[in-house]
Residue, then its C-alpha position, 0 to 999 in steps of 0.5 A: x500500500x502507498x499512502x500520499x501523505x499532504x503537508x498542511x504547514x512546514x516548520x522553520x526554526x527561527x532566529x530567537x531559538x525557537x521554532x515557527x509552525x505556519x500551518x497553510x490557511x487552507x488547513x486552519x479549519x482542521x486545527x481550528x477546533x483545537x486551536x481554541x485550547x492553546x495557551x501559553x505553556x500547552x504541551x503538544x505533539x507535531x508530526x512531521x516529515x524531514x526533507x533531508x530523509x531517505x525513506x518516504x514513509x518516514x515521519x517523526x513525532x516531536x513533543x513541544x510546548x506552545x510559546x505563542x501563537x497568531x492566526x495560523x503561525x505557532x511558536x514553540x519550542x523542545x522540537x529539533x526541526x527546520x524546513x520540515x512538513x508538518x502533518x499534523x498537530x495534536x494537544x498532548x495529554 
């Protein structure tokens, strides 16, 4: 079985040591419903996909913690990434 997986955001890490997630505005409506649970402090886990990987299939899961967030750009940190595709975005529990 071969599953496309579509990128809805990519994560870039930024200037001040934290990480940026842009989620594309065409996929807000999917978090939006979990967007409203976000502050300052959250625990959550991003699924994403290196660029630089070999294997397709690869995906990693990252534990971060929401610093801030405006619109569809998330600043977090604990997550070693940069130019990756974010998957997904889920509240840790």
């Amino acid at each position: 079985m071969n599953l496309k997986i579509k990128s809805i955001g990519v994560i870039k890490r930024s200037s001040s040591g934290f990480t940026d997630i842009l989620i594309y505005s065409d996929f807000e409506r999917i978090l939006s419903k979990i967007m409203i649970k976000f502050e300052k402090g959250t625990n959550l886990l991003v699924v994403h996909k290196n660029h630089m990987s070999l294997d397709d299939n690869q995906v990693q899961v990252s534990d971060a913690e929401l610093i801030t967030w405006k619109g569809n750009l998330l600043t977090v940190k604990g997550i070693e990434a940069d130019d990756d595709s974010l998957i997904d975005v889920r509240l840790k529990k």
